[in-house]
MARBA-3410 file (N, C-alpha, C, O; in Angstrom, 1 decimal):
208
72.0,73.9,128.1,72.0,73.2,129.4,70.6,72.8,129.8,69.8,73.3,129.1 ~ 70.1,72.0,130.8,69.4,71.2,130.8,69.2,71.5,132.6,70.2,71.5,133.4 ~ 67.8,71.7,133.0,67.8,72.0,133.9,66.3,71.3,134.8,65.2,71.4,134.1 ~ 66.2,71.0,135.6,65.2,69.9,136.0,63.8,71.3,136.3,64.1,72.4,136.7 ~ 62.4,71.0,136.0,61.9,71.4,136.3,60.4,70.8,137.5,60.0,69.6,137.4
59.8,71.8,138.5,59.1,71.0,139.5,57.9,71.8,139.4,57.9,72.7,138.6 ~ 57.1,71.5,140.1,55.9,71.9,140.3,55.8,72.8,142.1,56.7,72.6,142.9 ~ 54.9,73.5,142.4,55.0,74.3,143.5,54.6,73.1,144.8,54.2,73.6,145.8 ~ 54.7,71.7,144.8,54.7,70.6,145.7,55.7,69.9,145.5,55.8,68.7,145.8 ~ 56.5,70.6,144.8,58.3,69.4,144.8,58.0,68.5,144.0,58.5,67.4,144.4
57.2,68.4,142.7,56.8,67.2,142.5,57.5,67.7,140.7,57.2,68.6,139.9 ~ 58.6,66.2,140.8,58.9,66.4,138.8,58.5,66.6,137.9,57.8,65.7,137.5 ~ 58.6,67.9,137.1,57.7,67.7,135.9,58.8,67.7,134.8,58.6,68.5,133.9 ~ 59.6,67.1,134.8,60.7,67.1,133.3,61.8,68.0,133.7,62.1,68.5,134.8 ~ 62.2,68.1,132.5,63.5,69.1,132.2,63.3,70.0,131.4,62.8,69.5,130.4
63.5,71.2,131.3,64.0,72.5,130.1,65.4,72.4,129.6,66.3,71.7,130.1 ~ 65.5,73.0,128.7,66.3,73.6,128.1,66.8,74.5,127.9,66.4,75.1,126.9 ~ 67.9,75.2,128.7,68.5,76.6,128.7,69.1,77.3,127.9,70.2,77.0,127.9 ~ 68.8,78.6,126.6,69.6,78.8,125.9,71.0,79.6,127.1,71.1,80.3,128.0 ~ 72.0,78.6,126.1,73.6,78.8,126.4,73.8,80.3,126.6,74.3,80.7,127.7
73.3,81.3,125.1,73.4,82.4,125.2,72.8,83.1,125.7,72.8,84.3,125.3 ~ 71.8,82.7,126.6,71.3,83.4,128.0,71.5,83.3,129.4,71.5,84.2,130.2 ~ 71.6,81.6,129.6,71.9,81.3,130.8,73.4,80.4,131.1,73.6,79.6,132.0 ~ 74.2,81.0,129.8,75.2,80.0,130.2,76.6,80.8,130.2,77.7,80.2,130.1 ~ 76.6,82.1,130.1,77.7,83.3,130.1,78.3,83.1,131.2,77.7,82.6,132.2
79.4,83.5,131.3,80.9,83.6,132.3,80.2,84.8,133.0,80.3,85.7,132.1 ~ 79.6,85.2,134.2,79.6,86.3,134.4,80.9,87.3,134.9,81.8,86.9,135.6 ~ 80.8,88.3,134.6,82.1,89.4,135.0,81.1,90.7,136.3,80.0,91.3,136.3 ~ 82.2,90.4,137.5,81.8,91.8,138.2,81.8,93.0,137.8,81.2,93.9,138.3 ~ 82.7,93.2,136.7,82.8,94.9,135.7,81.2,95.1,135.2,80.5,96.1,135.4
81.1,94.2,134.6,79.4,94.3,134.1,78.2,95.0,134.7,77.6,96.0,134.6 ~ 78.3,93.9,135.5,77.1,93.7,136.8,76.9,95.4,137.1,75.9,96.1,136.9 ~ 78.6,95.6,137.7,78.6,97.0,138.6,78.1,97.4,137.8,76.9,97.5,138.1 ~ 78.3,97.7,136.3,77.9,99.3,135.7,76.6,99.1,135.5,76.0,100.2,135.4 ~ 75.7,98.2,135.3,74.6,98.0,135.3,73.9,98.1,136.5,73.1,99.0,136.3
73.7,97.7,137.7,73.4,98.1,139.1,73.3,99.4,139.4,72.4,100.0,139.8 ~ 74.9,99.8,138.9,75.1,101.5,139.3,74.0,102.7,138.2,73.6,103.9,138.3 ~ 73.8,101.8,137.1,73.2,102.5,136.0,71.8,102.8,137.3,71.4,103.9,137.9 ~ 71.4,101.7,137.3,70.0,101.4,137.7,69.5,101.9,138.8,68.4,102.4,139.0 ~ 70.4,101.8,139.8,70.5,103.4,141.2,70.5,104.3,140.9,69.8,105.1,141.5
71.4,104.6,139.7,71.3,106.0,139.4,70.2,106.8,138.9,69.8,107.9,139.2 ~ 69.7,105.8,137.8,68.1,106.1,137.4,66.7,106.3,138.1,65.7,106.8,137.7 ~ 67.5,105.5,139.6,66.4,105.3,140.3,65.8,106.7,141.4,64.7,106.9,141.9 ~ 67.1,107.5,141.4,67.4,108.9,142.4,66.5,109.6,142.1,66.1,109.7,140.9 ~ 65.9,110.2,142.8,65.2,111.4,142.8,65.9,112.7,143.3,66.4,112.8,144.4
65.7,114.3,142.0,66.6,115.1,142.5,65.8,116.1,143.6,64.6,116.1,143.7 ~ 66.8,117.2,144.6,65.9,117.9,144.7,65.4,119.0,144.1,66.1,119.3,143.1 ~ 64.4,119.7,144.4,63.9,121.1,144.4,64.4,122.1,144.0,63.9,122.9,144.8 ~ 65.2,122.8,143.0,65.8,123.8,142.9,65.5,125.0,143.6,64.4,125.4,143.6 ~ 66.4,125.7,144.2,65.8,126.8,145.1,66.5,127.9,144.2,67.5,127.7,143.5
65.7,129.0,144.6,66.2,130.4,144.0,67.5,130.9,145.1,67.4,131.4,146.2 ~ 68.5,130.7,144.1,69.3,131.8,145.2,69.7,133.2,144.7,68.9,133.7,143.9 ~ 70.7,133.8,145.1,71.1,135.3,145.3,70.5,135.7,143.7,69.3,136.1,143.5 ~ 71.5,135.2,142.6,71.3,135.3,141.3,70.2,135.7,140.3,70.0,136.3,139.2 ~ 69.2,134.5,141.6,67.8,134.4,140.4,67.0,135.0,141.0,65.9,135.0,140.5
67.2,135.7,142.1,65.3,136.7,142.6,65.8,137.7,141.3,66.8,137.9,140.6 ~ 64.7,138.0,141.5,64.2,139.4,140.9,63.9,140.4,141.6,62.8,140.8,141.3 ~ 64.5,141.1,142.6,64.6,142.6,143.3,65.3,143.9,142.7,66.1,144.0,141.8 ~ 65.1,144.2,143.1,66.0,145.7,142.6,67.6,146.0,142.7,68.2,145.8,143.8 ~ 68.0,146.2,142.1,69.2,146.1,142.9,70.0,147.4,143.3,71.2,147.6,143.3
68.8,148.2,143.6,69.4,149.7,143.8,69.7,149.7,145.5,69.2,149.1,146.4 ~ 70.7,150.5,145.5,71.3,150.2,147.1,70.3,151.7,147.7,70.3,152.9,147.4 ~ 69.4,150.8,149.0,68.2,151.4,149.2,68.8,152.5,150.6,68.0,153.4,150.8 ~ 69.9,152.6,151.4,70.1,153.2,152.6,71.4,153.8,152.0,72.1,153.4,151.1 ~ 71.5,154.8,152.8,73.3,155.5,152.6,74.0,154.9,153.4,73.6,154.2,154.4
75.3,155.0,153.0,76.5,154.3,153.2,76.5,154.4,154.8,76.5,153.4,155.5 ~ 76.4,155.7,155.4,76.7,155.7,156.9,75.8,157.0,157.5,75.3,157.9,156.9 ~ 75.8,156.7,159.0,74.7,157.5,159.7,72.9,156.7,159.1,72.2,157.6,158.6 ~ 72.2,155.6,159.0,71.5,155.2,158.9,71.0,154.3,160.1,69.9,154.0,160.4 ~ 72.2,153.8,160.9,71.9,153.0,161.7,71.9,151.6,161.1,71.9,150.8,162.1
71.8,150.8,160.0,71.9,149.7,159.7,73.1,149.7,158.6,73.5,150.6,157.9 ~ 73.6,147.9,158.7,74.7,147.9,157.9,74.4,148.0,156.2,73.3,147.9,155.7 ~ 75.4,148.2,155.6,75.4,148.8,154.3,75.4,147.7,153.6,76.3,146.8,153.4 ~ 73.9,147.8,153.3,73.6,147.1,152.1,73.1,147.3,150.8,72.2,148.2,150.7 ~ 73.6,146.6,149.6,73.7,147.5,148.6,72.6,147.0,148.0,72.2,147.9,147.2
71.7,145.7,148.0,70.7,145.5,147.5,69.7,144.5,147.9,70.3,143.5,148.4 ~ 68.3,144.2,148.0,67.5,143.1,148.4,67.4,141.6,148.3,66.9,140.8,149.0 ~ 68.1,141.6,147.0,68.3,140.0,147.0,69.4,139.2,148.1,69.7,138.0,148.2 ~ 69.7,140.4,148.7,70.7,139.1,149.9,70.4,138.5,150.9,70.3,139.2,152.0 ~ 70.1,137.2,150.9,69.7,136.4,151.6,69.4,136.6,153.2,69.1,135.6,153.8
69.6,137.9,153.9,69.3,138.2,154.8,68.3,138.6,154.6,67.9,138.7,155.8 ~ 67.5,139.0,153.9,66.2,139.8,153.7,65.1,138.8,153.5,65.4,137.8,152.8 ~ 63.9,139.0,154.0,62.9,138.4,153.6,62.5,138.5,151.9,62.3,139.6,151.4 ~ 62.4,137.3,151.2,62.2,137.6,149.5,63.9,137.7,149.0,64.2,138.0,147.8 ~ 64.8,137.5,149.8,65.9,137.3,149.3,66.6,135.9,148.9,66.3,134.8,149.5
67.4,136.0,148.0,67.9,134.6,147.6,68.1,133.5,148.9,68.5,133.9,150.1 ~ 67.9,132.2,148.6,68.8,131.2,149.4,70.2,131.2,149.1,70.7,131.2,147.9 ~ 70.8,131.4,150.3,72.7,130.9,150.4,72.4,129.8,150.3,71.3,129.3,150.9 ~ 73.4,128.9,149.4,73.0,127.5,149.8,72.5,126.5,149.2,72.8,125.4,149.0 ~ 71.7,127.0,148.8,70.5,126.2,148.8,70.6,124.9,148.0,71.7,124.6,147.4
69.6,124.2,148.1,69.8,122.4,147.2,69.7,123.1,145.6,69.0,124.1,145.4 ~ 70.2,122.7,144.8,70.1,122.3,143.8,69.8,121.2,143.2,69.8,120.0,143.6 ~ 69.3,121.7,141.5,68.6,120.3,140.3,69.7,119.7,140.5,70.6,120.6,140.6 ~ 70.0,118.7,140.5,71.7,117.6,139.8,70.4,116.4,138.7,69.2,116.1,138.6 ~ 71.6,116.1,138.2,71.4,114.9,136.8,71.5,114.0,137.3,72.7,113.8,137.7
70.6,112.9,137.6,71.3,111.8,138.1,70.2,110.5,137.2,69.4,109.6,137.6 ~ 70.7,111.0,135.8,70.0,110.2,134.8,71.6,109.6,133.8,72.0,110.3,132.9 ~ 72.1,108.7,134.2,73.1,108.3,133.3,72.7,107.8,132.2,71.6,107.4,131.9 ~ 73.8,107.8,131.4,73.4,106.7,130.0,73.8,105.5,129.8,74.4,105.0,130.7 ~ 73.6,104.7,128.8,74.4,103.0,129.5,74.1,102.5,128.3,72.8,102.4,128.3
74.4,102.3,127.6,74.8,101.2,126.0,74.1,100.2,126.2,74.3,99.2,126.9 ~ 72.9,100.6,125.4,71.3,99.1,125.4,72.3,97.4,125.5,72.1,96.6,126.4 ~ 73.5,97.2,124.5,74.2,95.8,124.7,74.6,95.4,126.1,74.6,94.3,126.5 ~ 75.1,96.7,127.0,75.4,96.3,128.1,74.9,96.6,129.0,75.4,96.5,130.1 ~ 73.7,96.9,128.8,72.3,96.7,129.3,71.7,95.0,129.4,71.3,94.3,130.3
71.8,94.8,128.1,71.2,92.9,128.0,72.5,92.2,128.2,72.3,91.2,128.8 ~ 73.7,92.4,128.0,74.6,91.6,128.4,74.3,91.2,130.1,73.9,90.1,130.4 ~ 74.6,92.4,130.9,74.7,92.6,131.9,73.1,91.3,132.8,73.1,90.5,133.7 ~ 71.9,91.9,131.8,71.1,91.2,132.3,71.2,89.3,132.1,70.8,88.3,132.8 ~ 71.8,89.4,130.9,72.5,87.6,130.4,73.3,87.5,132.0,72.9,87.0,133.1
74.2,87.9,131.9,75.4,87.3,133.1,74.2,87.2,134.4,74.0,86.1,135.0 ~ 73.8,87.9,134.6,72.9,88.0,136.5,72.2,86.6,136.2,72.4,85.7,137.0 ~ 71.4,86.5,135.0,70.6,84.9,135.0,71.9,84.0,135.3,72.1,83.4,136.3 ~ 72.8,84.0,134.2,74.0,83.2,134.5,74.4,82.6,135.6,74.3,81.5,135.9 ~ 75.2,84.0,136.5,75.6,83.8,138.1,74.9,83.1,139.0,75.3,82.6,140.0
73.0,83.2,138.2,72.1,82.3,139.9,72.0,80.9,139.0,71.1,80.2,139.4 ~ 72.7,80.5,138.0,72.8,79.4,137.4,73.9,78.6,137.7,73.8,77.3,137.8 ~ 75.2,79.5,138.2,76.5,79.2,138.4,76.6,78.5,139.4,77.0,77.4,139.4 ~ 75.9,79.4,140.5,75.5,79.2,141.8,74.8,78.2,142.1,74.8,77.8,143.3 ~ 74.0,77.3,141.1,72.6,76.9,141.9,72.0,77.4,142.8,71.9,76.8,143.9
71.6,78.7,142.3,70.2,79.3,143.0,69.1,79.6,141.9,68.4,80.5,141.8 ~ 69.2,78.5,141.2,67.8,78.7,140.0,66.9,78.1,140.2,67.0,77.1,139.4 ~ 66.0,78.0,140.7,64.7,77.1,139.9,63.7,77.4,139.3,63.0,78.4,139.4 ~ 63.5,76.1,138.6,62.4,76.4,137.6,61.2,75.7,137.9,61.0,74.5,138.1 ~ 60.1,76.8,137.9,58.9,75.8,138.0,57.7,75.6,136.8,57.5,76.5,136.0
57.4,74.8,136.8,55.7,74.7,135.4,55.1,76.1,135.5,55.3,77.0,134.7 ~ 54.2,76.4,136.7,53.4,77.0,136.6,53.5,77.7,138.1,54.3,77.4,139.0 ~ 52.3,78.8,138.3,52.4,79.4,139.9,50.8,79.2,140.1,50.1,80.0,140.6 ~ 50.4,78.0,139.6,48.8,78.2,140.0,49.0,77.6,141.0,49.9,76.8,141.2 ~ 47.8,77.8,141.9,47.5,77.5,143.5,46.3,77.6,143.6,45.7,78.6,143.3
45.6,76.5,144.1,44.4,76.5,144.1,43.5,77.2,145.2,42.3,77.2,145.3 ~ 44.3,77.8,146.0,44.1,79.1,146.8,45.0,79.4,147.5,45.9,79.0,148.2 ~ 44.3,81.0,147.0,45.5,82.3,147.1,45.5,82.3,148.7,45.0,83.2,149.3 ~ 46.1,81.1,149.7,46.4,81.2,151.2,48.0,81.1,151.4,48.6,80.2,151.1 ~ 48.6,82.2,152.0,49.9,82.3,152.8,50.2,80.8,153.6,51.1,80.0,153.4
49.5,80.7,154.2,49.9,79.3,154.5,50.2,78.4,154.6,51.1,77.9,155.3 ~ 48.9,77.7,153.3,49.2,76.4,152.6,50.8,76.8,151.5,51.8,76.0,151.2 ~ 50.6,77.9,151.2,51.7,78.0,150.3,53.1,77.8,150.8,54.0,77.3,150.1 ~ 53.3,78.4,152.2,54.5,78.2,152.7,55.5,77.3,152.8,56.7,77.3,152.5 ~ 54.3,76.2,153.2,55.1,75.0,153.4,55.8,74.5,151.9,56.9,73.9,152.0
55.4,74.6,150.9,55.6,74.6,150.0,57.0,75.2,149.2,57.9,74.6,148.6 ~ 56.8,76.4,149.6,58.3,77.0,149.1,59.2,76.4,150.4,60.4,76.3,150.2 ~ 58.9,76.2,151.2,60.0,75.3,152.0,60.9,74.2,151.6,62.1,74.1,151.5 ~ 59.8,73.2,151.2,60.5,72.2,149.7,61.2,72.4,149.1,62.4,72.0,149.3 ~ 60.7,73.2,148.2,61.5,73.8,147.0,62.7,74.5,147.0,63.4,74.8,146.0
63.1,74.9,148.5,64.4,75.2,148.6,64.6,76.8,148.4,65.7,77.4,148.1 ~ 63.2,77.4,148.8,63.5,78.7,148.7,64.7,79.4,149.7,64.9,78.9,150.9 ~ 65.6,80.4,149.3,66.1,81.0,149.9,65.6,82.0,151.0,64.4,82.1,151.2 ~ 66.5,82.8,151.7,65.5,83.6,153.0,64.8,85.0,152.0,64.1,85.8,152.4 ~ 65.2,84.9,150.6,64.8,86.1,150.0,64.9,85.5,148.5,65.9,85.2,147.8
63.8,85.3,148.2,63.4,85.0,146.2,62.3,86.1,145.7,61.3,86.7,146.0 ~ 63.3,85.8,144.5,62.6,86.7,143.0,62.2,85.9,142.1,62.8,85.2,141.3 ~ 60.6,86.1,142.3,59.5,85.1,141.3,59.4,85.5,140.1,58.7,86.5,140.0 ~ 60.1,85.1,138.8,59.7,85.6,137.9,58.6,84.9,136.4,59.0,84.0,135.7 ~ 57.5,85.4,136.4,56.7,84.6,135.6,56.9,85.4,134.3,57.6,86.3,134.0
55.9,84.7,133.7,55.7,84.8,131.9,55.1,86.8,131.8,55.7,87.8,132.0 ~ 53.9,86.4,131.3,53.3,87.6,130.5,53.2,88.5,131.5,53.7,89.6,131.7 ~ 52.3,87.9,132.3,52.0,88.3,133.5,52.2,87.7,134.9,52.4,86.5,134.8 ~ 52.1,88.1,136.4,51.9,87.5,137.3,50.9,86.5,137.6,49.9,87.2,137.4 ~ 50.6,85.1,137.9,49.4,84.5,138.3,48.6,84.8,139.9,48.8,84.3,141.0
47.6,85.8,139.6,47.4,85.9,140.5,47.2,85.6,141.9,47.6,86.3,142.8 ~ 46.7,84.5,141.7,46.2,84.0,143.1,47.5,83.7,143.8,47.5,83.8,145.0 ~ 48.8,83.4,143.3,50.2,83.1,143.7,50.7,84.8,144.6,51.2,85.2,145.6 ~ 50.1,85.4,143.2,51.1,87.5,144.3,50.2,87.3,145.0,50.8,87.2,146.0 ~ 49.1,87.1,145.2,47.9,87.5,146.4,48.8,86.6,147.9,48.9,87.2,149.0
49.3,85.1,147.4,49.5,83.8,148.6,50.9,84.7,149.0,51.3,84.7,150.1 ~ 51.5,85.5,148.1,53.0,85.7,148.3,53.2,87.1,148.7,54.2,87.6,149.2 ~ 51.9,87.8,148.6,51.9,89.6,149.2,52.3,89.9,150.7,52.5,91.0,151.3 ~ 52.3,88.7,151.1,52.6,89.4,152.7,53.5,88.6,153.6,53.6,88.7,154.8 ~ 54.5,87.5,152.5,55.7,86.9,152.9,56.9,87.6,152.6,57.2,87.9,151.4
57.5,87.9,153.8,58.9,88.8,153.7,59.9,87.8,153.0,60.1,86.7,153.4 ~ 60.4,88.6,151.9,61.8,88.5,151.3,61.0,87.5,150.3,61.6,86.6,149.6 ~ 60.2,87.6,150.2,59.7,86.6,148.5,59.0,88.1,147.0,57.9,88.5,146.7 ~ 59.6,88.2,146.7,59.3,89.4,145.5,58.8,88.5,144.1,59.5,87.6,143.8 ~ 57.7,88.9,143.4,57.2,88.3,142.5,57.2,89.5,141.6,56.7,90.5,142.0
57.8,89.4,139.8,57.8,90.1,138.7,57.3,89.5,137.8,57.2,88.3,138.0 ~ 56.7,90.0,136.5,56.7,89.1,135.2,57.8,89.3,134.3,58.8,89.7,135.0 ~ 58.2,89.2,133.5,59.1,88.9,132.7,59.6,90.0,132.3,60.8,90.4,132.3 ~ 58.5,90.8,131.9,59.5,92.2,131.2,59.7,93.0,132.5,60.0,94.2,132.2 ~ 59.6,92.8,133.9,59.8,93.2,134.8,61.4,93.1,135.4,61.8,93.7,136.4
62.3,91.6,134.4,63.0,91.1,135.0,64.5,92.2,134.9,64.8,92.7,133.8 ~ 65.6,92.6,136.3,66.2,93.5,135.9,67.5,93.0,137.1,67.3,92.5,138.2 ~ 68.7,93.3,136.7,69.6,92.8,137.1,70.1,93.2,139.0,70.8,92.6,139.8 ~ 69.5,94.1,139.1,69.6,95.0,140.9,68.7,93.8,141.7,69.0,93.3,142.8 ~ 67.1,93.6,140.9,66.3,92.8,141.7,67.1,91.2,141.8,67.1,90.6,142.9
67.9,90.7,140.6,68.0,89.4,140.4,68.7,89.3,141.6,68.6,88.5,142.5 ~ 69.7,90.4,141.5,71.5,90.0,142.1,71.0,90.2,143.8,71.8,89.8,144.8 ~ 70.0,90.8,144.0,70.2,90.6,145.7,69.4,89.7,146.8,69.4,89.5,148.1 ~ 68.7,89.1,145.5,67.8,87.9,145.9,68.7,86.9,145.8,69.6,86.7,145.0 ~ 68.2,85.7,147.5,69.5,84.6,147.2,68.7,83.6,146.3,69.5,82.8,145.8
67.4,83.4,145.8,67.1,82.4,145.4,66.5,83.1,144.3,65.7,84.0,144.5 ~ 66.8,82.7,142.6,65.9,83.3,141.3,64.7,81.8,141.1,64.8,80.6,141.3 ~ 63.9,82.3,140.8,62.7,81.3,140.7,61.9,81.8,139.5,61.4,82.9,139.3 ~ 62.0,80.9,138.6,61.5,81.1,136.7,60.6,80.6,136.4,61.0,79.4,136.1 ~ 59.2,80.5,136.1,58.4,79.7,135.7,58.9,79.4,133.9,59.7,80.1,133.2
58.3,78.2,133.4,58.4,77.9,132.0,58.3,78.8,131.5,59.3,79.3,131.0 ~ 56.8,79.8,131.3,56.6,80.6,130.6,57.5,81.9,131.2,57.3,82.9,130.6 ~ 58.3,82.0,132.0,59.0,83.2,132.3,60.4,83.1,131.4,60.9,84.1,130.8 ~ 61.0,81.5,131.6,62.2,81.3,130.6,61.8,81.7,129.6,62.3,82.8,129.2 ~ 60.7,81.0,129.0,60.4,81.1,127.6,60.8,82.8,127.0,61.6,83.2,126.1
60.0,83.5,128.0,59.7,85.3,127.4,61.3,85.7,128.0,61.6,86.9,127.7 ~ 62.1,85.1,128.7,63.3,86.1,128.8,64.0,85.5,127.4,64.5,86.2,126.6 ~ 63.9,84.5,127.4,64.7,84.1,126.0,64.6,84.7,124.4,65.3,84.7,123.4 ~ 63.0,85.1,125.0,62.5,85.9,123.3,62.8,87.0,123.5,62.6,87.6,122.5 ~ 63.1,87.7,124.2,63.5,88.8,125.1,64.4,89.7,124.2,64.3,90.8,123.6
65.8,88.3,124.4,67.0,88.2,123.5,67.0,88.6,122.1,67.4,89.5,121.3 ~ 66.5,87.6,122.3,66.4,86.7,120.5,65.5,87.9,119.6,65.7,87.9,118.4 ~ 64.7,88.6,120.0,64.0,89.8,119.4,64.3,90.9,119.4,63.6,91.7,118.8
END
């Protein structure tokens, strides 16, 4: 498919060329989820394992007699009433590292380009140079172009600087490079924005 491309002043510079088997899939909501959910899941941090009853290391000889001592009958130091005694309770390690089948890993990432294709929320630009890195002048600019209240910039090898510098301190505009591109960032951005060289590297992405 065939997709018009502009410049960062609204101004035409031709058309690209979409490979089908990247930007032109049926997307499915089954997909998406398990990939999203992969990707939260990966993203969790666990807590702290704490020592409880089990794991101190105290004695476990019952230190008072049964009765006439004046305190209740306790049979050993690890119980959490004692100072140096286990946590009741306590947080535990959990796994919150799933696994996810590399194809439905890149599938998943095929359909998300798809859906902001589906949608017309794509565009494509030449390049992100700016002849200075100013919030300002730049603004008016993505106004043109039809940015959404929240876009995902995605360029080639790398970011062009002076563009993350103009775009570091505009809310809801996120800029990645290419091997940065991942289906949680695409899908919650209302507008995807691709430079040439960013198609180019998701498509070799594939294809490699």
């Amino acid at each position: 498919m065939k997709l018009k491309v502009q410049t960062l002043d609204a101004t035409a510079k031709g058309d690209i060329e979409l490979a089908d088997a990247v930007f032109g899939l049926e997307p499915r909501a089954d997909i998406l989820h398990r990939v999203v959910t992969w990707q939260l899941e990966k993203a969790r941090g666990t807590a702290r394992g704490a020592r409880e009853r089990a794991d101190v290391a105290r004695t476990g000889k019952k230190f008072g007699r049964q009765k006439g001592g004046g305190t209740a009958r306790h049979g050993d130091r690890r119980a959490p009433v004692f100072i140096g005694g286990g946590k009741a309770h306590g947080p535990r390690v959990r796994d919150f590292n799933p696994s996810l089948n590399k194809k439905i890993r890149a599938l998943g990432l095929k359909m998300a380009l798809s859906a902001k294709v589906k949608s017309g929320s794509l565009i494509v630009l030449e390049d992100l140079a700016v002849k200075e890195a100013k919030t300002k002048a730049l603004l008016g600019n993505l106004g043109k172009l039809g940015f959404g209240k929240t876009a995902l910039v995605i360029d080639g090898e790398a970011v062009e600087t002076s563009f993350a510098r103009a775009t570091a301190n505009i809310p809801g505009v996120d800029v990645l490079p290419a091997l940065g591109a991942n289906v949680y960032d695409i899908l919650r951005h209302d507008t995807l924005v691709l430079t040439r060289a960013g198609v180019e590297k998701l498509e070799a992405r594939f294809n490699g």
